[in-house]
C-alpha positions in Angstrom: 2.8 16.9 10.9 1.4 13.7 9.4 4.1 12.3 6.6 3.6 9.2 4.1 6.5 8.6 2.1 6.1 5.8 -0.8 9.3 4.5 -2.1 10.5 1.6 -4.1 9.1 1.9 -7.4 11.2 1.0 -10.5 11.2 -0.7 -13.8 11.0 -4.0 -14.1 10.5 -6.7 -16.6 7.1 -8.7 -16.2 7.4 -11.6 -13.5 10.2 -9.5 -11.7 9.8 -8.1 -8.0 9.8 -4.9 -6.6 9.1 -3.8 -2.5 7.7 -0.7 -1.8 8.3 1.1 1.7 6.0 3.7 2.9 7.7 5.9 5.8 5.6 7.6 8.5 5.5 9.7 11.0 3.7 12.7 12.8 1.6 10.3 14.3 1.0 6.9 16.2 1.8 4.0 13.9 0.7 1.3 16.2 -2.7 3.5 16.1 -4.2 3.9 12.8 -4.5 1.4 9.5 -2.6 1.5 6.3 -3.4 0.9 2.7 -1.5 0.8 -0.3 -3.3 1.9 -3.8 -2.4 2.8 -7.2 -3.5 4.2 -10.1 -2.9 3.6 -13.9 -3.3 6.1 -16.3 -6.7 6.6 -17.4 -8.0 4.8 -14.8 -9.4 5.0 -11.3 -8.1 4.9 -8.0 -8.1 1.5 -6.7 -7.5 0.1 -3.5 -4.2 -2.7 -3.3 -4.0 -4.2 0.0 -4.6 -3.0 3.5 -3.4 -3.8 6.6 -4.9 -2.8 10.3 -4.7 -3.0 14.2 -3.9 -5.8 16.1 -4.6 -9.3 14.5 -6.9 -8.6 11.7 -7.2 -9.9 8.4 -5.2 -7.7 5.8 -6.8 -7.5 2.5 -5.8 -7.6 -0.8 -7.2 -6.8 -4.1 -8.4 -10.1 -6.2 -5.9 -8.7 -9.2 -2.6 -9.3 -6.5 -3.6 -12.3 -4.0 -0.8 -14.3 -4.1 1.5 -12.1 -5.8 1.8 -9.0 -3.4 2.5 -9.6 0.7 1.9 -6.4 2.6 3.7 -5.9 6.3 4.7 -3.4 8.8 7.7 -2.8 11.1 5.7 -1.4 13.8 9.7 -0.1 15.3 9.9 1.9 12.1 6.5 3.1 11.6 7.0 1.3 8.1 4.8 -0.9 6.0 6.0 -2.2 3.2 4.3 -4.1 0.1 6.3 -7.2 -1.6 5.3 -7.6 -5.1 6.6 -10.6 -6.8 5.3 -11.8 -10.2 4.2 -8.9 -11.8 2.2 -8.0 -14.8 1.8 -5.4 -17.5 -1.6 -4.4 -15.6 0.4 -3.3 -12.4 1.9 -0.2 -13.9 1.1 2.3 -11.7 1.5 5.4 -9.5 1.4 3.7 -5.8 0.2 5.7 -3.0 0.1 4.5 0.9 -2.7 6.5 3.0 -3.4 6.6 6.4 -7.3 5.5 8.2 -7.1 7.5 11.2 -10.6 6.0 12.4 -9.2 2.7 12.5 -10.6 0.5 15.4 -8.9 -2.9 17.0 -10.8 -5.7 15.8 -11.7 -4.2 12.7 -10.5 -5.0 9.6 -9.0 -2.9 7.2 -10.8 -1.3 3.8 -10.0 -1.0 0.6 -12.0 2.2 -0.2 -10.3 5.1 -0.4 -12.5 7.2 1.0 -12.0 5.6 4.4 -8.2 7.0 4.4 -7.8 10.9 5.8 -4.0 11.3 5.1 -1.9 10.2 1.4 1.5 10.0 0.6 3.4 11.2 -2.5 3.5 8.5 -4.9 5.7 5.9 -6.7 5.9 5.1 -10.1 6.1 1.4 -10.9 6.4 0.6 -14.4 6.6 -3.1 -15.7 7.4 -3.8 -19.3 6.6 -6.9 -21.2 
């Protein structure tokens, strides 16, 4: 069974730092691309930062380059997103998926319709 666990999420005060983990497993980590989103209340969906096979470039949102730094522990089947310097605007539910039909070579996507499997979310709340 395909899991995505999102965890990590908090409160924190604006220009504090938070590092979400997203657990996996039920499939081959080393074998399929991960994003992160989130999603605000009222809003839409939007893609975060992505991060794929082999040594492609991983992609992050205009709203978070230079403030959030995504990785993965391919030993752990865990990708994690370090977000430093945040704002009001990234209060959120965060959500890592899964893009099965990733391909070496390829970079990753930030569209969601590209991912096949979700995670449960996290709540990330930062007050000003």
């Amino acid at each position: 069974e395909v899991q995505l666990q999102a965890s990590g999420g908090g409160l924190v005060q604006v220009g504090g730092s938070l590092k979400l983990s997203c657990a996996t497993s039920g499939f081959t980590f080393t074998d399929v691309g991960i994003g992160w989103f989130r999603q605000a209340p009222g809003k839409e969906r939007e893609g975060v930062s992505c991060i794929n096979l082999g040594d492609t470039p991983r992609l992050y949102a205009d709203s978070v380059k230079g403030r959030f730094t995504i990785s993965k522990d391919d030993a752990n089947s865990t990708v994690y997103l370090q977000m430093n310097n945040l704002k009001p605007d990234d209060t959120g539910v965060y959500y890592c998926a899964a893009d099965f039909g990733a391909n070496w070579g390829i970079a990753c996507a930030l569209e969601s319709h590209f991912y096949d499997d979700w995670g449960q979310g996290t709540q990330v709340t930062v007050s000003s």
